[in-house]
N, C-alpha and C positions, 0 to 999 in steps of 0.2 A: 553482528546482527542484533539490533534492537529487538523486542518484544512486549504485548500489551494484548492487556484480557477485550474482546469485544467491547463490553461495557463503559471498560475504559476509552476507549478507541472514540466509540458515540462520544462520551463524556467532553474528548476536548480533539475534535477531529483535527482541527487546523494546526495544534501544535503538532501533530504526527503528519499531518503532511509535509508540513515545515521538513520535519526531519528527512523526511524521505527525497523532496524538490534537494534537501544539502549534500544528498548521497548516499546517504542510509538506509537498508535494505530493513522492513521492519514484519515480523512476524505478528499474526495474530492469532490468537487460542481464544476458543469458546469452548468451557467445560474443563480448560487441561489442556484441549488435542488442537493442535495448530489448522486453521482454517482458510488463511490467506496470507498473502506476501503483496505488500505496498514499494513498489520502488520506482525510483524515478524515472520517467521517458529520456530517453539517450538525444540530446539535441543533436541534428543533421539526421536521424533515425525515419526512411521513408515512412507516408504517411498510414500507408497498410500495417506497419508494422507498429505504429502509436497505438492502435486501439484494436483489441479484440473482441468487444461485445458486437453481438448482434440485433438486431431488428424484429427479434421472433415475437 
């Protein structure tokens, strides 16, 4: 698993996506403490199961 500070992350978004669209599961820390996991949608993955944000 890859890993990058926030700021970095802003800094050059698309190449971490990149990473992550190739298979790479990629952590991210803000401060030290890991904050979120970028990784890629599984293709044939029903469409409930692509996106978990909400509408709130």
């Amino acid at each position: 698993m890859k890993g990058t500070a926030l700021i970095e992350l802003r800094n050059h978004v698309k190449n971490y996506f990149d990473i992550a669209e190739g298979g790479s599961t990629l952590r991210v820390f803000r401060n030290g403490k890991p904050i979120a996991d970028i990784v890629a949608i599984r293709s044939g993955a029903p469409l409930w199961q692509k996106s978990d944000t909400t509408d709130d």
